[in-house]
C-alpha positions in Angstrom: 0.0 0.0 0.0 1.6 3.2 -1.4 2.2 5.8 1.5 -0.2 9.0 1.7 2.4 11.4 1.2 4.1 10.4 -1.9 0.4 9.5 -3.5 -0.5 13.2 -2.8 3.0 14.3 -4.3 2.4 12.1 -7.5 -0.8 14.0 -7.9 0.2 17.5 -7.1 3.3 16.8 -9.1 1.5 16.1 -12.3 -0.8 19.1 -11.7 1.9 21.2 -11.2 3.4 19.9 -14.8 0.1 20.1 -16.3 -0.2 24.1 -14.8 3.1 24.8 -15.9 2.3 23.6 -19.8 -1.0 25.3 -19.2 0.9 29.1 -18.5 3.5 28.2 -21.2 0.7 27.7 -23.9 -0.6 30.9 -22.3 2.5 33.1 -22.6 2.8 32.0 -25.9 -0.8 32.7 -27.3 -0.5 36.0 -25.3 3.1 36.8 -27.0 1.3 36.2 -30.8 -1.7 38.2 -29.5 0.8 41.1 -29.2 2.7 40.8 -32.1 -0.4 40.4 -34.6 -1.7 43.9 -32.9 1.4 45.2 -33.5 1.4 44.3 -37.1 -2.0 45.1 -37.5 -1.7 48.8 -36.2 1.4 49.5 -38.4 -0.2 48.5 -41.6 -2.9 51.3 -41.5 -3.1 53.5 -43.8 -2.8 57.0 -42.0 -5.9 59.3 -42.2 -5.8 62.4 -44.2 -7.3 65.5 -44.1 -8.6 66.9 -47.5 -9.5 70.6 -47.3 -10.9 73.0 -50.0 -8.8 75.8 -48.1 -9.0 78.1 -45.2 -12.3 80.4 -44.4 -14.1 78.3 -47.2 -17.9 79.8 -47.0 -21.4 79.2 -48.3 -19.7 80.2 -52.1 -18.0 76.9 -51.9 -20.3 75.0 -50.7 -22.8 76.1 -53.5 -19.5 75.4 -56.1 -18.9 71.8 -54.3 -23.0 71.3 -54.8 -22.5 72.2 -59.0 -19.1 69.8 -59.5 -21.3 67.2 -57.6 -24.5 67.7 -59.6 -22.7 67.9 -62.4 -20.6 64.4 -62.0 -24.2 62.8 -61.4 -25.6 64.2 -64.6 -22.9 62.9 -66.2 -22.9 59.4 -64.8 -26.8 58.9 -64.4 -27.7 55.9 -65.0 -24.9 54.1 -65.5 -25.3 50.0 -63.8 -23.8 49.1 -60.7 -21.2 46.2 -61.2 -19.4 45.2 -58.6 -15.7 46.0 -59.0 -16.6 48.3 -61.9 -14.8 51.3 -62.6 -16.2 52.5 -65.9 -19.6 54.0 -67.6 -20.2 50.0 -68.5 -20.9 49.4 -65.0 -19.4 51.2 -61.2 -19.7 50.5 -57.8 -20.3 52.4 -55.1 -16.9 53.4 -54.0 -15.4 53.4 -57.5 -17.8 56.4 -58.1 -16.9 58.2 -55.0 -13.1 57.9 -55.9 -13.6 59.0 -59.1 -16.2 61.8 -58.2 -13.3 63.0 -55.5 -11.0 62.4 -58.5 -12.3 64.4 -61.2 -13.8 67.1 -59.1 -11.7 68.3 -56.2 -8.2 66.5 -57.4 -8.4 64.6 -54.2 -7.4 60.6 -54.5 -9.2 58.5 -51.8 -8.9 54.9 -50.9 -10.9 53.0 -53.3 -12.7 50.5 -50.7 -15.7 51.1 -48.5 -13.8 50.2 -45.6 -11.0 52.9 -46.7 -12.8 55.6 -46.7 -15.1 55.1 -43.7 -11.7 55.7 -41.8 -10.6 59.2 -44.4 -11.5 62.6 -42.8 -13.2 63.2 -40.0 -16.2 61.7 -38.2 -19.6 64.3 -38.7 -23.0 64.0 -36.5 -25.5 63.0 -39.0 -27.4 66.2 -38.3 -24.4 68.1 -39.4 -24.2 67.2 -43.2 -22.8 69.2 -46.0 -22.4 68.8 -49.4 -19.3 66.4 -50.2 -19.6 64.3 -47.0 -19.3 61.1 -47.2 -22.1 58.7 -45.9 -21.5 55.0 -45.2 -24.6 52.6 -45.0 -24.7 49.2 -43.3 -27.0 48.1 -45.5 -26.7 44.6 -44.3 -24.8 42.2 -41.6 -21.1 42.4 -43.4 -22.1 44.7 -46.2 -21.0 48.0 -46.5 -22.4 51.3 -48.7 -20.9 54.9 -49.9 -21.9 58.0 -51.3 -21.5 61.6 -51.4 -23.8 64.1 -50.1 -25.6 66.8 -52.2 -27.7 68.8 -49.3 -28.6 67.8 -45.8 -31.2 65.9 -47.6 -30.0 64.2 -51.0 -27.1 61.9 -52.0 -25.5 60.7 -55.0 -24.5 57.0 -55.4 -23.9 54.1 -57.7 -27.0 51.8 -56.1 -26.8 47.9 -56.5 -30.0 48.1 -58.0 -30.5 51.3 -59.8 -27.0 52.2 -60.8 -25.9 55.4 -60.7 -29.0 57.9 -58.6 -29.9 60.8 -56.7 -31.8 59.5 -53.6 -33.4 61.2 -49.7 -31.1 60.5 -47.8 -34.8 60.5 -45.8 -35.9 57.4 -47.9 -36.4 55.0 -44.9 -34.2 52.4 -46.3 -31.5 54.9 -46.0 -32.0 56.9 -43.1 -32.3 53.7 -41.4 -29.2 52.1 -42.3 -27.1 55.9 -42.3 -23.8 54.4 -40.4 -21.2 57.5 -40.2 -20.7 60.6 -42.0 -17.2 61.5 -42.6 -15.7 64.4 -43.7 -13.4 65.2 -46.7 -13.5 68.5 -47.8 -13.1 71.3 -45.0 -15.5 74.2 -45.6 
């Protein structure tokens, strides 16, 4: 009959062994953990500030509202196709880049996810013309356009291509995300 002491030291002693490959695992997990933060946080893309220029007034704001206008005219219309970045079909974020682009000689990231990080974060009752707003428009899906007024948008919609839509349309204002801010005024 094995004595009580060295039974209690063969099961302590393999606890302690199993506790001790236990915190190593740990340690380890914790060390990768860091490291793939690290990594992530230096592969950001920095966030700019695009401004139209010091003491911009309502003058602006009425030019920014024409060059906007005017890019929807000419792109009215035109299908959504996913990955598109031509008058034979766009998407949502291709239009905005090339809106930005063409308009105000301002180069934005070209995803959906880029440019809900560009600028500078509005309150939604704060909207002026060239704001960006982002729509959830479903669990991982992700929307952009540019706004006209408080009230209007333009956008290359999945199913009506290329529109001018209320931002008060309850599909929208329901799924409004963020408002960012490119263009200072």
């Amino acid at each position: 009959m094995p004595r009580p002491i060295s039974a209690l030291h063969s099961v302590f002693g393999w606890c302690a062994l199993v506790t001790c490959q236990v915190h190593s695992v740990i340690r380890r997990l914790l060390v990768i953990a860091v490291v793939l933060m690290f990594a992530a946080s230096c592969s950001q893309k920095a966030r700019i500030d695009y401004r139209l220029g010091p003491g911009a007034g309502q003058s602006d704001r009425d030019a920014v509202v024409d060059k906007l206008l005017s890019h929807y005219r000419q792109w009215r219309g035109v299908p959504y196709k996913n990955g598109g970045v031509s008058r034979a079909g766009i998407d949502c974020s291709a239009f905005v880049v090339l809106a930005f682009r063409q308009n105000f000689g301002i180069e934005l990231p070209r995803t959906t996810d880029e440019l809900a990080v560009v600028g500078s974060p509005v309150v939604h009752g704060a909207i002026r013309p060239g704001d960006l707003l982002l729509f959830k428009t479903s669990w991982f899906t992700r929307h952009v356009g540019i706004s006209v007024d408080q009230d209007r948008f333009i956008h290359a919609s999945s199913s009506q291509g290329v529109v001018l839509s209320a931002l008060d349309e309850p599909y929208w204002h329901q799924r409004l995300w963020q408002v960012r801010r490119v263009l200072s005024q």
